[in-house]
TISEDO-267923 format. One record per residue (C-alpha): residue number from 0; x, y, z. Coordinates in Angstrom, 1 decimal. Example, Ala and Ser with C-alpha at 12.3 -4.5 7.8 and 13.67 -1.06 7.14 Angstrom:
2
rec kemar:0; c1:12.3; c2:-4.5; c3:7.8
rec kemar:1; c1:13.7; c2:-1.1; c3:7.1
//
This chain:
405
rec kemar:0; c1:148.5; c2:7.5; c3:78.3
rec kemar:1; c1:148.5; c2:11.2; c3:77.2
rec kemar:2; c1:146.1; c2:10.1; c3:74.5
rec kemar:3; c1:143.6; c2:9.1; c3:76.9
rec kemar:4; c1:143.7; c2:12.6; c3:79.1
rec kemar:5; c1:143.3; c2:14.9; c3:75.6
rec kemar:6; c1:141.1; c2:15.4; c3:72.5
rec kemar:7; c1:142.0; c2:14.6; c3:69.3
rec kemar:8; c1:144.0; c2:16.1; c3:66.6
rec kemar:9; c1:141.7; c2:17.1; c3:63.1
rec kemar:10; c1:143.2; c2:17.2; c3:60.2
rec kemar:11; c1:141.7; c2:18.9; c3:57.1
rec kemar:12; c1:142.0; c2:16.9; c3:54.1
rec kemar:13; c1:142.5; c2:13.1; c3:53.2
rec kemar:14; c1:145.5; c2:13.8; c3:50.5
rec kemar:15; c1:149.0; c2:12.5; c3:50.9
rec kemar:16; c1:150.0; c2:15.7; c3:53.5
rec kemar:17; c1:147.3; c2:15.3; c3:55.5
rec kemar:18; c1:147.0; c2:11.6; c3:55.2
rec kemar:19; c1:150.5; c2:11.4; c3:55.9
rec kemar:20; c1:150.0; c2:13.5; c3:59.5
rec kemar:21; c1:147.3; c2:11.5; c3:60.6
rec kemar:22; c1:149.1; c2:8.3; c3:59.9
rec kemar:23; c1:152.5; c2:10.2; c3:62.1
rec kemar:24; c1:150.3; c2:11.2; c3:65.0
rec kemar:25; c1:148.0; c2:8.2; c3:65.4
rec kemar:26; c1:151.7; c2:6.1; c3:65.9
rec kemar:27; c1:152.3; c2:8.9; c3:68.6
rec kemar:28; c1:148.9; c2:7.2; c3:70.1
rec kemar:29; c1:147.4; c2:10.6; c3:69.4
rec kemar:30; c1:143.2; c2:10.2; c3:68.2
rec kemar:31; c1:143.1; c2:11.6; c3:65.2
rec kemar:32; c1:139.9; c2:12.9; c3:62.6
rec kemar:33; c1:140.1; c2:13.3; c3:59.4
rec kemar:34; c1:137.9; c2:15.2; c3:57.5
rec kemar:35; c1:137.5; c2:15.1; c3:53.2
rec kemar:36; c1:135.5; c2:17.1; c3:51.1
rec kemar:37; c1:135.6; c2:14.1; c3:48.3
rec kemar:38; c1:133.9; c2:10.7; c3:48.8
rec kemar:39; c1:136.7; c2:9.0; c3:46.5
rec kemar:40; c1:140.1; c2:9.9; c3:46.8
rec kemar:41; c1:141.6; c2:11.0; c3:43.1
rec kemar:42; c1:142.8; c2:9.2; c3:40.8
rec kemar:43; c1:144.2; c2:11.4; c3:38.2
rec kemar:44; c1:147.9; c2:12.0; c3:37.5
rec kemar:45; c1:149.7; c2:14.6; c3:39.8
rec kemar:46; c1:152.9; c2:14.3; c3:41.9
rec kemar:47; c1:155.1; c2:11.8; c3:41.8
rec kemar:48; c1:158.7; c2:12.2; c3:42.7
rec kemar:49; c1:159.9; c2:11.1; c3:45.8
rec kemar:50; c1:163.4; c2:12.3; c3:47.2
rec kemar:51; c1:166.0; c2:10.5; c3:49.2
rec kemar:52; c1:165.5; c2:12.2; c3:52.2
rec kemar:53; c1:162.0; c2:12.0; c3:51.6
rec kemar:54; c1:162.3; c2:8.1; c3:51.7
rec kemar:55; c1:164.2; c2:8.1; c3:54.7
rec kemar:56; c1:161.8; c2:10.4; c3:56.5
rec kemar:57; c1:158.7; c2:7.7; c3:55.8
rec kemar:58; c1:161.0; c2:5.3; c3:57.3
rec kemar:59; c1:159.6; c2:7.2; c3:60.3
rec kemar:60; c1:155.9; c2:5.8; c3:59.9
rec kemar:61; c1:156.6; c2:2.9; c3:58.5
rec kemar:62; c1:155.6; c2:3.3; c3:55.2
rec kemar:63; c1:158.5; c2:3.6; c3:53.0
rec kemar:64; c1:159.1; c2:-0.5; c3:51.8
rec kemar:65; c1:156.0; c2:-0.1; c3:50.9
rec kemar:66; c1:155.9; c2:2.7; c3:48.7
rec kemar:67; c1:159.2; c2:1.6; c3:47.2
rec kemar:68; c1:157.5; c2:-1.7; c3:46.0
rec kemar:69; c1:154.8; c2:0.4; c3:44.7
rec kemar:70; c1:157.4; c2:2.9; c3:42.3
rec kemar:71; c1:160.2; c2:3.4; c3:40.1
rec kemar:72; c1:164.0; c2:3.5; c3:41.1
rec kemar:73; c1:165.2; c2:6.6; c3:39.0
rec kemar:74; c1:168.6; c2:6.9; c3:39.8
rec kemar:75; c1:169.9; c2:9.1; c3:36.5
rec kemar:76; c1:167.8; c2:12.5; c3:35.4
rec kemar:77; c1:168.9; c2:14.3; c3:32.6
rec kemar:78; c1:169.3; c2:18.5; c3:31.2
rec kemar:79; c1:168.5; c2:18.3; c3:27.5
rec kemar:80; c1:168.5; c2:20.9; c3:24.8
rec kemar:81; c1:165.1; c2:19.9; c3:22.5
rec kemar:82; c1:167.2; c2:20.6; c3:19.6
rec kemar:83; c1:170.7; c2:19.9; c3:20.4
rec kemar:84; c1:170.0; c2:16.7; c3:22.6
rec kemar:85; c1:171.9; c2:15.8; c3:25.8
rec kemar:86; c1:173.6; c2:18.4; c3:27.7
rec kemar:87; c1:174.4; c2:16.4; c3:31.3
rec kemar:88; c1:173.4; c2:13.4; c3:33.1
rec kemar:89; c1:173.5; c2:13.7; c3:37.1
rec kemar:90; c1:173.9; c2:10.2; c3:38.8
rec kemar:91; c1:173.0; c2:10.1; c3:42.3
rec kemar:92; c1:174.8; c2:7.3; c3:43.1
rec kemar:93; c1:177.5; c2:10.4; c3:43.9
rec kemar:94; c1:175.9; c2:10.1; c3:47.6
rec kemar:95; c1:175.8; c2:7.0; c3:48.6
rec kemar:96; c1:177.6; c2:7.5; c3:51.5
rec kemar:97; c1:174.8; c2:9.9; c3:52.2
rec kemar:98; c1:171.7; c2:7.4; c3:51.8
rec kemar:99; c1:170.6; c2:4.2; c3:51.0
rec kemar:100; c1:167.8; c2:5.8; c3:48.6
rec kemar:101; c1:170.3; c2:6.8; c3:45.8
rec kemar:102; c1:167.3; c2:7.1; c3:43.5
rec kemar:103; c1:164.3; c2:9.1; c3:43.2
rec kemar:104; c1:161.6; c2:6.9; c3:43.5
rec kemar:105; c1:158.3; c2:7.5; c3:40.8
rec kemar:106; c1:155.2; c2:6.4; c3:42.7
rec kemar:107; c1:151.9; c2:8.3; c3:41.8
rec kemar:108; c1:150.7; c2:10.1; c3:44.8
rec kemar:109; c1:147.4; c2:8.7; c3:44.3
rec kemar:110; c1:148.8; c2:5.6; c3:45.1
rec kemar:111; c1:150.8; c2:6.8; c3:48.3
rec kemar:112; c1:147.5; c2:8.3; c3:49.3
rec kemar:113; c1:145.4; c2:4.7; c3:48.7
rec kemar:114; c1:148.3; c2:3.4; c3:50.9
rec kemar:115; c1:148.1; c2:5.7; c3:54.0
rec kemar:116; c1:144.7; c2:6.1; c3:53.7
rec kemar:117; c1:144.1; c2:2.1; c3:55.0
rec kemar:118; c1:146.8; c2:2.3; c3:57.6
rec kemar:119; c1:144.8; c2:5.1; c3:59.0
rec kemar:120; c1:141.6; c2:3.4; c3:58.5
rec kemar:121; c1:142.8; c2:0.4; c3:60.0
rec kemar:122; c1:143.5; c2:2.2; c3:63.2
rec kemar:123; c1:141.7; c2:2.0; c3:66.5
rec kemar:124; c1:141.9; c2:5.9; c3:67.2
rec kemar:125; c1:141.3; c2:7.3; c3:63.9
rec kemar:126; c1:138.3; c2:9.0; c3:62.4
rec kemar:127; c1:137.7; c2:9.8; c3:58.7
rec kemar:128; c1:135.0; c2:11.5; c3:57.2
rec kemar:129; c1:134.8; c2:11.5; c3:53.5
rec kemar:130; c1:132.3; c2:14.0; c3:51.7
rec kemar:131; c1:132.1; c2:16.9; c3:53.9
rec kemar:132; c1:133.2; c2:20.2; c3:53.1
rec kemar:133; c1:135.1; c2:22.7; c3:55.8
rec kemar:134; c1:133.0; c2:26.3; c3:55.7
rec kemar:135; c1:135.0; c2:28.1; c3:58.7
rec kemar:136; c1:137.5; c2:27.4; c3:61.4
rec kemar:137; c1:137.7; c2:28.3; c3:64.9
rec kemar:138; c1:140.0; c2:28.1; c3:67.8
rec kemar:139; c1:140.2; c2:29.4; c3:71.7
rec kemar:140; c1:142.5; c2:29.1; c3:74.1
rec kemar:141; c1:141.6; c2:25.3; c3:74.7
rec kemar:142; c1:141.1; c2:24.3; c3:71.2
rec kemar:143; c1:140.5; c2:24.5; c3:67.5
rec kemar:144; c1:137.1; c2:22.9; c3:65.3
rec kemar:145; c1:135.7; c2:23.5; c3:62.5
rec kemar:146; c1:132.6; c2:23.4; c3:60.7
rec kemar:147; c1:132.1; c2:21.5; c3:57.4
rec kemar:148; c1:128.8; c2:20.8; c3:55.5
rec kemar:149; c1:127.4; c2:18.0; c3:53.7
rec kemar:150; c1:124.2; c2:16.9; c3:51.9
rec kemar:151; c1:122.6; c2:20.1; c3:53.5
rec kemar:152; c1:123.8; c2:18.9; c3:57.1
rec kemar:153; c1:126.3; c2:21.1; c3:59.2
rec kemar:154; c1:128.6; c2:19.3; c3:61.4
rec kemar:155; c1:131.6; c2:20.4; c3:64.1
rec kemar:156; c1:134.9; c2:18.7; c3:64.5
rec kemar:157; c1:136.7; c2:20.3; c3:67.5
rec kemar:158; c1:140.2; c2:19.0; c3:68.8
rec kemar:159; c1:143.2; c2:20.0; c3:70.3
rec kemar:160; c1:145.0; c2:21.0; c3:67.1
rec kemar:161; c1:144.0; c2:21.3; c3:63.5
rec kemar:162; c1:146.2; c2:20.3; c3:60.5
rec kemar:163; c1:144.8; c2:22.3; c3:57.7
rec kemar:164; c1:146.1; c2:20.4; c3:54.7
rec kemar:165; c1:143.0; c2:21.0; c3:51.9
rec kemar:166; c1:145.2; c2:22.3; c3:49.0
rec kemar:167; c1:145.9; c2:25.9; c3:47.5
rec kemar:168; c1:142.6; c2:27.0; c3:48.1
rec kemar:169; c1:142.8; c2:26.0; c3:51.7
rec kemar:170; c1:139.2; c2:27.0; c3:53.4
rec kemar:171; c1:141.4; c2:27.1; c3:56.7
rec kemar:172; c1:144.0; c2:29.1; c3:55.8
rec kemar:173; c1:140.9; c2:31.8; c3:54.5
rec kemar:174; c1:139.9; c2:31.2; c3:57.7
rec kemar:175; c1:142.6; c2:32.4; c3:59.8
rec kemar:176; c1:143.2; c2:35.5; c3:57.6
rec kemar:177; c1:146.6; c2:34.6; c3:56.5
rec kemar:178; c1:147.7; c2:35.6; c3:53.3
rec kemar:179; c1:149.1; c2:33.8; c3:50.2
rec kemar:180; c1:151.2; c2:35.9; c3:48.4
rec kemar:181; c1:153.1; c2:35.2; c3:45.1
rec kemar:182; c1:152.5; c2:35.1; c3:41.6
rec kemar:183; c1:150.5; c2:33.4; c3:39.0
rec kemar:184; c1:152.3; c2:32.0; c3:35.6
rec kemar:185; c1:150.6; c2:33.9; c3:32.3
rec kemar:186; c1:151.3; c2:30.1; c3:30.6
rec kemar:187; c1:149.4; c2:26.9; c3:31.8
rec kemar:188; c1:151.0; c2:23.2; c3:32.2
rec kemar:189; c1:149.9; c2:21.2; c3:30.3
rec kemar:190; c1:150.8; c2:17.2; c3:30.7
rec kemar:191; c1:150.9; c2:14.4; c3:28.5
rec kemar:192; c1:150.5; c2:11.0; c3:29.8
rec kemar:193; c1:151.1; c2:8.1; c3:27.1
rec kemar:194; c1:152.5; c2:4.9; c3:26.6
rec kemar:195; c1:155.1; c2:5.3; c3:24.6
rec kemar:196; c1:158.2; c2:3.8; c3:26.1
rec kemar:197; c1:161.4; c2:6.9; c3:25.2
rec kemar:198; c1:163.9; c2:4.9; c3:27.6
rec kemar:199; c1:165.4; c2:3.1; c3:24.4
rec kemar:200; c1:166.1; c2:6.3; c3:22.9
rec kemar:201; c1:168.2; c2:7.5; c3:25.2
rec kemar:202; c1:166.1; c2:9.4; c3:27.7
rec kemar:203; c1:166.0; c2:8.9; c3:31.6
rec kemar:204; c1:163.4; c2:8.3; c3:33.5
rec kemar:205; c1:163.3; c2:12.0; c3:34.4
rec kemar:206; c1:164.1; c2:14.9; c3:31.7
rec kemar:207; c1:164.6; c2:18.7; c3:32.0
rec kemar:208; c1:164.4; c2:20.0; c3:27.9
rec kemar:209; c1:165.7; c2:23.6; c3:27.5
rec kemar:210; c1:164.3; c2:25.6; c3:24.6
rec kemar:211; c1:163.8; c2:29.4; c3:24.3
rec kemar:212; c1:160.3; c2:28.6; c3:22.6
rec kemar:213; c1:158.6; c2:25.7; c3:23.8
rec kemar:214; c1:160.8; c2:23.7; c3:26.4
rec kemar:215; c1:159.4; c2:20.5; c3:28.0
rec kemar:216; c1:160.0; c2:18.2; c3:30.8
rec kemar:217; c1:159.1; c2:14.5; c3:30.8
rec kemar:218; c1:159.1; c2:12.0; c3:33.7
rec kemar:219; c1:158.6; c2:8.0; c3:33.7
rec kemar:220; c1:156.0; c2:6.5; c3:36.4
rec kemar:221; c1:155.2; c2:3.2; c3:37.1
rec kemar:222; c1:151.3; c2:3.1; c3:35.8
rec kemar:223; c1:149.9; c2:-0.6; c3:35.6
rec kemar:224; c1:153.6; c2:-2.0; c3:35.1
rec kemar:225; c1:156.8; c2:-1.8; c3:33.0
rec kemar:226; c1:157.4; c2:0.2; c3:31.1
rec kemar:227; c1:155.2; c2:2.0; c3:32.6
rec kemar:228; c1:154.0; c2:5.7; c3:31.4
rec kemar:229; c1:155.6; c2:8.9; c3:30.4
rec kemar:230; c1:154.4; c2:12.3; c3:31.4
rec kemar:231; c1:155.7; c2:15.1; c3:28.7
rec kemar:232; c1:155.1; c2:18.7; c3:30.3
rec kemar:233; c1:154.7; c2:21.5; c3:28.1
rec kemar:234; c1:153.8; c2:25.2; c3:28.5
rec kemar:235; c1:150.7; c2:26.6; c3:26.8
rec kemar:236; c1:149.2; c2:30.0; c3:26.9
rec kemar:237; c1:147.2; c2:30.7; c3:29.5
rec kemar:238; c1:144.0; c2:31.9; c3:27.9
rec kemar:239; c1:143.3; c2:29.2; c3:25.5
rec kemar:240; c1:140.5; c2:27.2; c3:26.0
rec kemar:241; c1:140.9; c2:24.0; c3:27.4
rec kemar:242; c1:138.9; c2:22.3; c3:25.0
rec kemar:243; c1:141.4; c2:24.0; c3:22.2
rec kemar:244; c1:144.1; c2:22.2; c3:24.6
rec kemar:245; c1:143.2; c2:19.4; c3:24.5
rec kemar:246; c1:142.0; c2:18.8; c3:21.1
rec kemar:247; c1:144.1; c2:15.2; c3:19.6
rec kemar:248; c1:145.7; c2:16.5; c3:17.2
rec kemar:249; c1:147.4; c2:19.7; c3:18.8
rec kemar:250; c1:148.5; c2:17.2; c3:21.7
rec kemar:251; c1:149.7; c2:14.9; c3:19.2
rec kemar:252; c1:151.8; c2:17.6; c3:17.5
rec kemar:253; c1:153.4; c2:18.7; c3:21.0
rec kemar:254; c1:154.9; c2:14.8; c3:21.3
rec kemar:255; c1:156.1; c2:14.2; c3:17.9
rec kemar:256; c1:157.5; c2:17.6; c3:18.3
rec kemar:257; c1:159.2; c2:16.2; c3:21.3
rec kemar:258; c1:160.3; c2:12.9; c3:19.8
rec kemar:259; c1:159.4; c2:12.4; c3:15.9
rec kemar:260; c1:158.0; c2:8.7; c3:14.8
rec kemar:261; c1:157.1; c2:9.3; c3:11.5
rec kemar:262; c1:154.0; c2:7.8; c3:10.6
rec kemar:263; c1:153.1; c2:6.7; c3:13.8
rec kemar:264; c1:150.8; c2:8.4; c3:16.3
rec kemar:265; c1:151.0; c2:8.3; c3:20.3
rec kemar:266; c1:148.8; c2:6.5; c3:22.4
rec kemar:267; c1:147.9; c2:9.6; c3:25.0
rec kemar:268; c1:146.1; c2:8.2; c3:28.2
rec kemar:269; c1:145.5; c2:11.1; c3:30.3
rec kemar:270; c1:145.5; c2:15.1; c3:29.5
rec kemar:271; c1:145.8; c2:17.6; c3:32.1
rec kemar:272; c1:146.1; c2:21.3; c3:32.3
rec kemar:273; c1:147.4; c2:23.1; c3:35.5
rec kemar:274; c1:147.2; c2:26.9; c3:36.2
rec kemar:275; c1:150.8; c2:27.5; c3:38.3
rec kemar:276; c1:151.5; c2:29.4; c3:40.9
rec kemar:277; c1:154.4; c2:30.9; c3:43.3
rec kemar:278; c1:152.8; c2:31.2; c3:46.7
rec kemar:279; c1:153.4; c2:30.9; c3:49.9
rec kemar:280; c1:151.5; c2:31.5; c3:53.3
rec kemar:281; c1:152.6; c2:34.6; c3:55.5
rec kemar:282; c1:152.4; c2:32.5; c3:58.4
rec kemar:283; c1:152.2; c2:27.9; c3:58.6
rec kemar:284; c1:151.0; c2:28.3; c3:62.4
rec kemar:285; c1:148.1; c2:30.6; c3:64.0
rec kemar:286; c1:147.4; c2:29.1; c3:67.4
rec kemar:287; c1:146.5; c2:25.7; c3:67.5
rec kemar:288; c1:146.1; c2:25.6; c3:63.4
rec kemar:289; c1:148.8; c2:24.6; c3:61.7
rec kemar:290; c1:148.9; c2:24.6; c3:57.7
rec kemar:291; c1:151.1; c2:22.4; c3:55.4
rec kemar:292; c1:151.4; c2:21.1; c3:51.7
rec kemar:293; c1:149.9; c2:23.1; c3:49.6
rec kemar:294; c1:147.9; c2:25.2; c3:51.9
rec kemar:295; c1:151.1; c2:27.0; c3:53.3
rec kemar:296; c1:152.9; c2:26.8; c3:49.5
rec kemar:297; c1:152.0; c2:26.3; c3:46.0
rec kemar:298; c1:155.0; c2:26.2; c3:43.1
rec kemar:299; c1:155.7; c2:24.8; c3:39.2
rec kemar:300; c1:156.3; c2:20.9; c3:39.6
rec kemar:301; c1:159.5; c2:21.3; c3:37.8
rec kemar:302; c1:162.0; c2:19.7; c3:40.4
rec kemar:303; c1:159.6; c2:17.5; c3:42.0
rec kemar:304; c1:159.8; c2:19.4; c3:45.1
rec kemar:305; c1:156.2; c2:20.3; c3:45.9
rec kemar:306; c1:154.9; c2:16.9; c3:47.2
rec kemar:307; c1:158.3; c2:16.6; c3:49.3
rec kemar:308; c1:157.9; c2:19.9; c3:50.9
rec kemar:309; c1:154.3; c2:18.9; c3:51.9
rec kemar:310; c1:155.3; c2:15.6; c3:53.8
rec kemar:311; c1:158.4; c2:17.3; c3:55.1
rec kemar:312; c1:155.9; c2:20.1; c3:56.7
rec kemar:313; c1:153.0; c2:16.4; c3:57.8
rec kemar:314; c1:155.9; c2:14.9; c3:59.8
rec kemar:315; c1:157.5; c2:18.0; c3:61.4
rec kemar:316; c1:154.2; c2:19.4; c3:62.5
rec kemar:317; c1:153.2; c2:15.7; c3:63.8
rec kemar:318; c1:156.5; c2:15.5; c3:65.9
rec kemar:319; c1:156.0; c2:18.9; c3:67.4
rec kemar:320; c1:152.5; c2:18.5; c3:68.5
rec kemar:321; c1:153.3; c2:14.8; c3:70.0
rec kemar:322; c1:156.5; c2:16.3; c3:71.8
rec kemar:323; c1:153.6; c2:19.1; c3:73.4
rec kemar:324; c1:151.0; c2:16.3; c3:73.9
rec kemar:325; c1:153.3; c2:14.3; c3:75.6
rec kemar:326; c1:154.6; c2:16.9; c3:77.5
rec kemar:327; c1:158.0; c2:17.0; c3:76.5
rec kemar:328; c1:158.0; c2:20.9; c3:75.4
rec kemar:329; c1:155.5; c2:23.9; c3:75.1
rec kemar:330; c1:153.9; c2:26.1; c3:72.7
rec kemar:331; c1:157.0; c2:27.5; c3:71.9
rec kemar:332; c1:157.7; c2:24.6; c3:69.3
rec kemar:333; c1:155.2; c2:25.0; c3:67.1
rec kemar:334; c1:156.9; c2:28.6; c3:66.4
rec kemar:335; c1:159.5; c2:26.6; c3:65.7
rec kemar:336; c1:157.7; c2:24.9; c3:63.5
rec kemar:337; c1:156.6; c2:28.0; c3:61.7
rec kemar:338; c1:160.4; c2:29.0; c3:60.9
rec kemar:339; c1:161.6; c2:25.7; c3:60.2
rec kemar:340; c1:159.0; c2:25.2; c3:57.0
rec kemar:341; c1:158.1; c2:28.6; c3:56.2
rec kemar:342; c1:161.6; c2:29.8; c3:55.7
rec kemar:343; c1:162.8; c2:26.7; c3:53.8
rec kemar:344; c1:159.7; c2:27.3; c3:51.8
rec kemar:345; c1:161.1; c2:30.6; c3:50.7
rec kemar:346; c1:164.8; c2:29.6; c3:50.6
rec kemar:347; c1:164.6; c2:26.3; c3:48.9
rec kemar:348; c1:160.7; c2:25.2; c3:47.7
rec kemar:349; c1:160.0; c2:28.6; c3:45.6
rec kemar:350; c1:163.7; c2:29.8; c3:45.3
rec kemar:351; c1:164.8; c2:26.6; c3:43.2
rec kemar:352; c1:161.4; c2:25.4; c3:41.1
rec kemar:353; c1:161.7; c2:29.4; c3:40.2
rec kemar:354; c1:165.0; c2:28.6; c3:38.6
rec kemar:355; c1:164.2; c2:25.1; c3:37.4
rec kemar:356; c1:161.9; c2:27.2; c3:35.3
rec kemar:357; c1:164.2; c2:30.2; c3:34.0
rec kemar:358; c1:166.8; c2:27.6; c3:33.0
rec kemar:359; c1:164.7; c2:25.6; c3:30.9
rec kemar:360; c1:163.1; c2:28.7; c3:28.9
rec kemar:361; c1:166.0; c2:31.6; c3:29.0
rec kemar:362; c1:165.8; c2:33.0; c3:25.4
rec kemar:363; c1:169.2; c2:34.9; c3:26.3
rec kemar:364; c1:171.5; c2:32.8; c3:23.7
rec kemar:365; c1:174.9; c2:33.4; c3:26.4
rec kemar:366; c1:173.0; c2:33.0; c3:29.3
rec kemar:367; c1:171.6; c2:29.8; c3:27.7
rec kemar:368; c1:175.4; c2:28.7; c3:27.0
rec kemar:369; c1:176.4; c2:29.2; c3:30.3
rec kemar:370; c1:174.0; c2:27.1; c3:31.8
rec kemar:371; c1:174.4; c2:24.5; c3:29.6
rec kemar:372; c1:178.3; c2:24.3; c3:30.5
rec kemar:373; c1:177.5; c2:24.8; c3:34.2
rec kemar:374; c1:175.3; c2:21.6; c3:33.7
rec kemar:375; c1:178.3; c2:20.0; c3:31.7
rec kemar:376; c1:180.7; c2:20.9; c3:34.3
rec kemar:377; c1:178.6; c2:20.4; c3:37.1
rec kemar:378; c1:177.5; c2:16.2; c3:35.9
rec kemar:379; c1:181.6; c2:15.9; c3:35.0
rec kemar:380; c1:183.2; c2:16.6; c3:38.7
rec kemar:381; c1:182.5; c2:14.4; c3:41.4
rec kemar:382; c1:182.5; c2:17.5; c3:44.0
rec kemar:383; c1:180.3; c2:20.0; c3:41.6
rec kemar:384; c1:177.8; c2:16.8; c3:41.1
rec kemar:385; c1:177.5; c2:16.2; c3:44.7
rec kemar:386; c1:177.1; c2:19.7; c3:45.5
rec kemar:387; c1:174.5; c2:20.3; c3:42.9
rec kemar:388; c1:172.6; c2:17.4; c3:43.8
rec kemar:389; c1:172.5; c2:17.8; c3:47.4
rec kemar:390; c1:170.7; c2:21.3; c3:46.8
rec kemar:391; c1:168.2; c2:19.3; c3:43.9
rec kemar:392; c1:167.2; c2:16.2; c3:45.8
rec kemar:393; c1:166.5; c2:18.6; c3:49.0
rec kemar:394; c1:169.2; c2:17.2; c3:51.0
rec kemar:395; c1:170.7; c2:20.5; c3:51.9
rec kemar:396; c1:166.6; c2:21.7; c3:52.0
rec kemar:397; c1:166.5; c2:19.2; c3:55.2
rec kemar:398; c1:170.1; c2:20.3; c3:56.9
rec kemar:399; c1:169.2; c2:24.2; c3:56.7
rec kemar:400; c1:165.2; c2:23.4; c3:58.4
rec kemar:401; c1:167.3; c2:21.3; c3:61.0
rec kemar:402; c1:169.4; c2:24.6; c3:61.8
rec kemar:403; c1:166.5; c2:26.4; c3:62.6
rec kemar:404; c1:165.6; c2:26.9; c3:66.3
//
C-alpha cells in the first residue's frame, strides 16, 4: 500500500477542521499525527450549524448518522424586525429535490469534535498528542515538521504534509509568513445561552432580528435534550470590560429586551464574549503546508457559515493529498486546492456573513424597507426562495469551488 512506502500526514490542531482531516485521510489509509495544544478538548458553546451540503459531504467519512442523532433538524429560520416581529420565514424543504438534508442540523461542535476525535483514536495508523504547543514550522523539498513544546520538553513531528488547522491565531500560518488580512469589528459578540424555551412564541429554531440599535440573532441547540437551549447574540461595545459584560443583571436586561416575561427572570447557562473579525489568509497552501478552518479565514457567525467553510477546506485538502499519495496526480492539485477554498473564501465565506451583518443593523430607514420586502418577496416565491437559499445554505458556495480548476 502507498501508506506503507510514505510518512505520515500531521495535522495541527485536534478541533473539528483538523479532527475532521485526520479522520478523511486515515480512511485513505494515510498515517496520520495529530498534535493539540490542550489536554481536554473544549467544551464551551461555539459553532453549531451544520448545512445541507455539509451533511452530505460527512457522508464521505462516515460520520454524518451520527452527528444527525446527536443534533437538531431546523428546517425553518426566520428575518425578524425586534420591534415589528416577523418579516419572512425561508423553508428549505424548497430543495428537496436537491438533498435529503432539507434542514440545518444544530449539533454543538464540541460534540462533533468528541465524536471524530474517538474514531481517530480508535484507529490503527493514527497518532494524537494532546498538550503540546506548535513554536515553528518547517518544510524541504521532502517534507514538512514542526516543533511544539510541552512541560519544558521540545519535540519534532515531521511528515509528508502538514494540515495547519490551530485557529485564528494559527502558529503555522505565522510560520510560513502568510498574511491575514481583513478587519476587526469595533463591537464584540456577546452570547446568551439559557433555558428558556421561545419556540412557543413563535420563533424558529434559528432567528436573524433586524434593528438599527441593538439587533440580535438567536439559534436553538440541542444541549442535554429537548428543548434544548437558546443562544441570543447581541452586539456590545468593544471596549467594555468583560466583567461589566457579563454582570447578571445587564445580561438579563439584553433578554427581556429581546422577549419580555414580566416578572420573571431567565435562567442564563453560559456567557460568552467574542472579538470578530474579517480575515482571510493570502495564500491556504505553501509547499507541503496546507491551512484550513480558521487558520486560512476568520468571519462574524451570523450565517453559520464559518464551521462549514472549515470542514469544506478538511475534506478538499484530504482528497487532494490522497489523490498525490496514491499517485493519481501531482503537486499541481494542491494549487488547486488553494483556488478552490481561497477564492470561495472571498466570494462566498466573508462576502455573505459581511452582509448577514449590514442587513440586520442598517440604520438607513429605506434601505431597511427594502430589505425587509426583499425578504418578504424572497420567502413568498418558490423560485426567489430557492435562489436565495441555495446562496445561504452554501449550496451554490459548493458548485462555484467545484468550477474551479
Amino acid at each position: 500500500m502507498a501508506s506503507q512506502k510514505k510518512g505520515r500526514v500531521v495535522v495541527v490542531g485536534a478541533g473539528p477542521v483538523g479532527l475532521t482531516a485526520a479522520l478523511a485521510l486515515l480512511r485513505q489509509d494515510i498515517p496520520v499525527t495529530v498534535v493539540e495544544a490542550s489536554t481536554e478538548l473544549p467544551t464551551d458553546p461555539r459553532a453549531s450549524t451544520f448545512h445541507p451540503p455539509t451533511m452530505k459531504m460527512l457522508e464521505s467519512i462516515g460520520i454524518a448518522d451520527d452527528l444527525h442523532a446527536m443534533g437538531l433538524e431546523i428546517r425553518k429560520w426566520q428575518y425578524r424586525d425586534r420591534r415589528k416581529g416577523l418579516i419572512a420565514e425561508f423553508d428549505l424543504g424548497v430543495l428537496a429535490d436537491l438533498t435529503k438534508y432539507t434542514y440545518r442540523l444544530h449539533c454543538e461542535q464540541w460534540k462533533y469534535a468528541r465524536l471524530l476525535l474517538e474514531r481517530v483514536r480508535q484507529h490503527p495508523l493514527s497518532e494524537i498528542h494532546q498538550g503540546w504547543r506548535v513554536a515553528d514550522v518547517r518544510q524541504d523539498a521532502a517534507s514538512a515538521e514542526i516543533t511544539a513544546e510541552a512541560n519544558g520538553a521540545t519535540k519534532v513531528f515531521r511528515g509528508d504534509y502538514v494540515i495547519g488547522a490551530d485557529g485564528g491565531r494559527s502558529v503555522v500560518r505565522h510560520g510560513l509568513g502568510v498574511g491575514f488580512e481583513g478587519l476587526t469589528f469595533q463591537e464584540r459578540f456577546l452570547v446568551l445561552t439559557t433555558t428558556y424555551n421561545f419556540e412557543p412564541h413563535g420563533f424558529a429554531g434559528t432567528c436573524y432580528c433586524a434593528d438599527p440599535e441593538m439587533w440580535c440573532s438567536t439559534f436553538r441547540v440541542p444541549a442535554g435534550g429537548p428543548p434544548g437551549h437558546w443562544r441570543v447574540v447581541f452586539p456590545v461595545a468593544g471596549d467594555a470590560p468583560e466583567s461589566e459584560v457579563f454582570r447578571e443583571e445587564p445580561c438579563q436586561k439584553l433578554l427581556q429586551s429581546f422577549y419580555a416575561r414580566p416578572g420573571e427572570r431567565y435562567e442564563i447557562v453560559h456567557k460568552n464574549l467574542y472579538t470578530v473579525h474579517q480575515r482571510i489568509a493570502d495564500r491556504f497552501r505553501l509547499g507541503r503546508v496546507f491551512l484550513a478552518g480558521d487558520a486560512a479565514h476568520i468571519n462574524n457567525p451570523l450565517g453559520g457559515m464559518g464551521l462549514n467553510f472549515g470542514i469544506h477546506d478538511a475534506l478538499n485538502a484530504a482528497e487532494k493529498i490522497g489523490k498525490v499519495w496514491r499517485g493519481e496526480g501531482g503537486d499541481a492539485l494542491f494549487d488547486v486546492y488553494d483556488r478552490q477554498r481561497r477564492i470561495v473564501a472571498q466570494e462566498y465565506l466573508l462576502a455573505q456573513t459581511a452582509q448577514n451583518k449590514r442587513d440586520l443593523e442598517e440604520r438607513d430607514p429605506a434601505m431597511r424597507a427594502k430589505a425587509y420586502e426583499d425578504w418578504r418577496q424572497s420567502a413568498a416565491d418558490p423560485a426567489r426562495a430557492r435562489k436565495f437559499l441555495m446562496r445561504t445554505a452554501m449550496f451554490d458556495s459548493v458548485r462555484r469551488a467545484q468550477e474551479i480548476q
